[in-house]
C-alpha positions in Angstrom: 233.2 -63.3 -126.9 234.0 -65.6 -129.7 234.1 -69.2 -130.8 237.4 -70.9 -131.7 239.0 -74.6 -132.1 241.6 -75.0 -129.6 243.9 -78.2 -129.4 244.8 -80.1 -126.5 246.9 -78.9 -124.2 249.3 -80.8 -121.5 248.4 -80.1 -117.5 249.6 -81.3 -114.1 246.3 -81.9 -112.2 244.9 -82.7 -109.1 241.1 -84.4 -109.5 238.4 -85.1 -107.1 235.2 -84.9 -107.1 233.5 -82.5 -104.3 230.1 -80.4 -104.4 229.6 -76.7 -105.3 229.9 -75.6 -101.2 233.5 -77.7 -100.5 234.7 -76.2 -103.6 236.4 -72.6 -102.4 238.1 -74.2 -99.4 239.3 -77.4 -101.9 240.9 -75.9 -105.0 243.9 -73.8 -103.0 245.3 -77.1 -101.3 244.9 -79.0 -104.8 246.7 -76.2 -106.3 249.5 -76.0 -103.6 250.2 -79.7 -103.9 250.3 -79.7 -108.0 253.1 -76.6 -107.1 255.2 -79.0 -104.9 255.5 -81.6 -107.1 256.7 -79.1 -110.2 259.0 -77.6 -108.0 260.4 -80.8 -106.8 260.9 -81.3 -110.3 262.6 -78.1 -110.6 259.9 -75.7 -112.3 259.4 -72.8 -110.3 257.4 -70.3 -112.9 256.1 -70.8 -116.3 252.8 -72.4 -116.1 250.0 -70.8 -115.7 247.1 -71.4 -113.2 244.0 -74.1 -114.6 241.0 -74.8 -113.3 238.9 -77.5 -115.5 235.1 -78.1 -114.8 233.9 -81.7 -116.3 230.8 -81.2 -115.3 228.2 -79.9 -112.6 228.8 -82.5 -110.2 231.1 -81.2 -110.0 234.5 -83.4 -111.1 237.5 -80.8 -111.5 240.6 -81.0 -112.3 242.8 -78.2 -110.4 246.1 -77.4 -111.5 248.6 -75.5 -114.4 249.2 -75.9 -118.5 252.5 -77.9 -118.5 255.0 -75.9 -120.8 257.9 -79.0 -120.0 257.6 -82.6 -119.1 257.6 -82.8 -115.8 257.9 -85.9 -113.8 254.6 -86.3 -111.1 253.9 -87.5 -108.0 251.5 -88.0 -105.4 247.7 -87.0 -106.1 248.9 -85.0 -109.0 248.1 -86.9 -112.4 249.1 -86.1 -116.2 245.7 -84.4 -117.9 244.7 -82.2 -120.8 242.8 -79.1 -121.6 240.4 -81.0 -124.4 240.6 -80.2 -128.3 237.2 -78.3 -129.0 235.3 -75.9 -130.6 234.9 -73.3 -127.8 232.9 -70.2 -126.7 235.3 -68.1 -125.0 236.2 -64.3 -123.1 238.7 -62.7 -121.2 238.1 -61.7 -117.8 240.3 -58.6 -116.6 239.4 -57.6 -113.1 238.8 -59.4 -109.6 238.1 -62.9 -109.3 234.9 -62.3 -108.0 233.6 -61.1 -110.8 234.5 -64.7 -112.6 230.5 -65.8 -112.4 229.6 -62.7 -113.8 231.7 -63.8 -116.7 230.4 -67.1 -116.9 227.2 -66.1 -117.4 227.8 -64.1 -120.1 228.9 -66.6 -121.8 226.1 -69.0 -121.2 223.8 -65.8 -122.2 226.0 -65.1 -125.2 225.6 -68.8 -126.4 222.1 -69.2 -126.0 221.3 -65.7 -127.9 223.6 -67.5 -130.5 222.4 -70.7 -130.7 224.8 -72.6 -129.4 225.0 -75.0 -127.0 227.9 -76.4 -124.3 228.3 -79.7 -123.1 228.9 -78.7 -119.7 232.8 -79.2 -119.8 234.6 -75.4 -119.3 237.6 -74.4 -117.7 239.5 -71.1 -116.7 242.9 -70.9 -117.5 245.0 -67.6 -115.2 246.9 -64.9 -116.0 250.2 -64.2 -116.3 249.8 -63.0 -112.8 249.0 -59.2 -112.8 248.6 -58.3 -109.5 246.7 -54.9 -110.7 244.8 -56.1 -113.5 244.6 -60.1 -113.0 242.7 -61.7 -116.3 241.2 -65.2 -116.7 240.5 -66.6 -120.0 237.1 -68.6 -119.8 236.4 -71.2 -122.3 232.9 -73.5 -122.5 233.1 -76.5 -124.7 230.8 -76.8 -127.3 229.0 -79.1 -129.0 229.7 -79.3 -133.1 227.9 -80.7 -136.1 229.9 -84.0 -135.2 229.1 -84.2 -131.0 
């Protein structure tokens, strides 16, 4: 666990609002189509995997760090991974576990005194087929929130 500025970084999104249960059967499709579009555009590898959580509605943004402009289409929209000051781990192992991880983090923070605006996203791999990892990161609030 540690806290760390990041800066903003460029993502090809799908958004949409949806609850908690719709969730697990909405984020695949959202990811599929933000795939299409980049390989239409001819990237086919390169970006990795981003799920962003604005809130606990929950709004999301489902989709992958740009590395190159890309021209988009469709549902899939121009975004960012916000500049912050962020609480943040790496997950290595099944992504099951991921709430696990998340928890600690929300434990780690509040043993620390910190506290997170609610806005906290997962950014995947490489893709490791044996040892897959997730980098968790929770937005926090800072002397000037």
């Amino acid at each position: 666990m540690s806290v760390t500025e990041v800066a903003a970084r460029p993502t090809a999104v799908v958004a949409a609002t949806t609850t908690w249960r719709e969730f697990p059967r909405r984020w695949q499709p959202m990811l599929d189509e933000v795939w299409a579009c980049l390989r239409a555009g001819g990237i086919t590898s390169g970006c990795r995997n981003i799920m962003l959580y604005r809130d606990d509605v929950p709004n999301v943004e489902v989709g992958v760090e740009l590395t190159v402009p890309c021209s988009l289409t469709g549902n899939v929209v121009a975004s960012e991974l916000p500049a912050a000051q962020v609480a943040r781990t790496v997950h290595i192992g099944p992504y099951g576990e991921l709430g696990a991880a998340h928890q600690a983090v929300l434990a780690w923070c509040a043993a620390n005194g910190l506290r997170t605006t609610g806005t906290r996203w997962e950014i995947y791999g490489p893709h490791d087929p044996v040892e897959p990892w997730t980098e968790i990161s929770y937005e926090l609030y800072t002397s000037n929130s």
